[in-house]
C-alpha positions, -999 to +999 in steps of 0.1 A: +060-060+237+089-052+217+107-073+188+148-074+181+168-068+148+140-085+126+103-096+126+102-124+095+068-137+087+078-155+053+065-187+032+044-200+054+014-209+026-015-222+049-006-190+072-045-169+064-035-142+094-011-130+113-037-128+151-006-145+170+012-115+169-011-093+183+007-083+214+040-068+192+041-030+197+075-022+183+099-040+158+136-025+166+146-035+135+131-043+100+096-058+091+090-083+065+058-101+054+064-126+023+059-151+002+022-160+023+002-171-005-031-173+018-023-145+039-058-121+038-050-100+061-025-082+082-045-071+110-025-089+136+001-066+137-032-035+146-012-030+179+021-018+161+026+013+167+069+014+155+089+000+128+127+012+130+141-002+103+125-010+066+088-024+063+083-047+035+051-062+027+055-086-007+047-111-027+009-121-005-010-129-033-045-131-015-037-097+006-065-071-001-052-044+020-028-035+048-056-020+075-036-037+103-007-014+097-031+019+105-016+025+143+021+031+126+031+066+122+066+066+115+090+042+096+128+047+104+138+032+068+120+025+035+085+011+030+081-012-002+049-027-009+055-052-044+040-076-057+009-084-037-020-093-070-049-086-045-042-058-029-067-034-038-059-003-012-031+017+009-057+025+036-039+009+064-009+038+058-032+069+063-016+072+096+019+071+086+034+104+083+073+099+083+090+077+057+129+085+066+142+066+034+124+059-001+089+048-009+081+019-033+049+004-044+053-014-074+037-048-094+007-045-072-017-056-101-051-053-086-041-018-066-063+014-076-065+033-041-035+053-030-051+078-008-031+059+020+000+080+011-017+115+015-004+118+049+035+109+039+031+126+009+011+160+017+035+165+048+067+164+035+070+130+053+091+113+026+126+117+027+138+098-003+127+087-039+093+078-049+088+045-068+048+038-077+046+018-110+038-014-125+007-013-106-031-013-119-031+026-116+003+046-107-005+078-099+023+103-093+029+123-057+012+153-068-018+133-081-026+115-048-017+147-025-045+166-050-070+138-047-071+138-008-068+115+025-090+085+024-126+092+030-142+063+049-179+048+037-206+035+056-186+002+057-155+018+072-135+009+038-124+032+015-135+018-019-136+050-040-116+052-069-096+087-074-116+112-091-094+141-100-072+128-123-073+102-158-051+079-165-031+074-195-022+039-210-004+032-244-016+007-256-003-015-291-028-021-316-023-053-333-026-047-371-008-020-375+016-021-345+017+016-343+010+030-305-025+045-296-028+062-264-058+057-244-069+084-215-090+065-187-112+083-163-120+067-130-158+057-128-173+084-098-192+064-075-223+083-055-241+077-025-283+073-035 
């Protein structure tokens, strides 16, 4: 079934899921999911398959990831994920290849894996400005298009930290106030 001008899911803080929405294929307008402090999971929304105006997912602090967005493969506006603290993955976006306005993902503090974009970003599929920062690693386009699509693990989640690139922090030290600069490398994770 098909949805008008706007789908708003937004503070609602016992709301843990969004299952009652389950039978929405297309939103003709924009999508927002916000301010749902106990919202875990979007998986609800696993039968949408079109989003025609901007998808915003923010400000869900006990969101992990956004797997229930994986049948969506092109978004008519801009896609801004910000502000979600648990959110740990873009996995849910590895079948989006068609962003027809700008990209943000930003104050996401708990989010390390951005193999989710690959698809947007190796394609061409972005049409305007990329905004990734503020987040617990913000790697730039060329950085997640180099490291790959998502590679699922025996548990069907992509856990694996990005292994082709470090990152770079700058970091204050406190007695003498000058700026150090600190190069991180991602800890490789192998099957036994």
């Amino acid at each position: 079934s098909s949805v008008g001008l706007y789908l708003v899911v937004s503070s609602n803080d016992a709301l843990t899921n969004l299952d009652g929405l389950s039978n929405i294929s297309e939103v003709d307008g924009h999508l927002s999911v916000s301010y749902n402090s106990a919202l875990t999971n979007v998986d609800g929304l696993g039968n949408l398959t079109s989003v025609d105006g901007n998808l915003i997912i923010k400000d869900n602090n006990a969101l992990t990831n956004v797997d229930g967005l994986s049948n969506i493969s092109e978004l008519d506006s801009n896609l801004a994920v910000f502000s979600n603290a648990s959110l740990i993955n873009l996995d849910g976006l590895s079948n989006l290849t068609s962003v027809d306005s700008w990209l943000y993902v930003v104050d996401n503090a708990a989010l390390s894996v951005f193999c989710g974009l690959y698809p947007i970003l190796s394609s061409g599929g972005l049409s305007g400005n990329y905004n990734v920062h503020d987040n617990l690693i913000n790697p730039t386009q060329q950085q997640i298009i180099d490291d790959g699509p998502c590679m699922p693990t025996a548990l069907g989640e992509n856990e694996l930290l990005p292994n082709s690139y470090p990152y770079i922090r700058t970091i204050p030290t406190p007695l003498t106030q000058r700026l150090i600069s600190a190069t991180l490398f991602p800890i490789s994770h192998q099957s036994s």
